[in-house]
N, C-alpha and C positions, 0 to 999 in steps of 0.2 A: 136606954136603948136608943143605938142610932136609928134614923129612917134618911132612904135615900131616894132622892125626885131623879127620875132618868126620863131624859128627853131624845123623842127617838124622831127620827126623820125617814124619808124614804128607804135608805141606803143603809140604814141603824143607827145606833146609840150615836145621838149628836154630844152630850154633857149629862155629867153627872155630878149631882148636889146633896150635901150630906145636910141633916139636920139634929136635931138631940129631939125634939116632939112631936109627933105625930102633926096635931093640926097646924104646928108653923108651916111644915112640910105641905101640906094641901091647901093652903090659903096662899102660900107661896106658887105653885101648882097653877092653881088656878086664876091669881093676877096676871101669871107672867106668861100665860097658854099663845094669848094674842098676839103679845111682841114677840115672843120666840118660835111663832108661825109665822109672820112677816117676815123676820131679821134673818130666820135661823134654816128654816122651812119644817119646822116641828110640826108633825102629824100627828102625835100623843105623847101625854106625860104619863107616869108611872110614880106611885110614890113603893117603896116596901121596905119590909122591916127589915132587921140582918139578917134573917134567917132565910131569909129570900120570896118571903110571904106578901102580897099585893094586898095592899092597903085600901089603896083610891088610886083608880084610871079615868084618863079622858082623850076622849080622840075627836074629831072632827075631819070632814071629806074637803 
């Protein structure tokens, strides 16, 4: 099963990342929250599975 990290910013969907496991997908998530909030201006990540079911989210103000 894929699962996909969707990183969202103010305005929407900034990038979208495919993975094949679960936790690579949220460890990934969760390194990369900080630089893709400086870099990117990402407000929250999203991990979910195909079926369009949420995983693990994270946001920050």
């Amino acid at each position: 099963m894929a699962y996909t990290v969707i990183w969202y910013g103010r305005k929407g969907i900034i990038d979208k990342v495919t993975f094949d496991a679960e936790k690579v997908a949220k460890d990934h998530a969760m390194a990369m929250f900080q630089a893709r909030r400086g870099d990117d201006g990402a407000v929250s990540v999203e991990v979910r599975k195909d079926n369009g079911t949420v995983v693990f989210s994270h946001a920050e103000n």
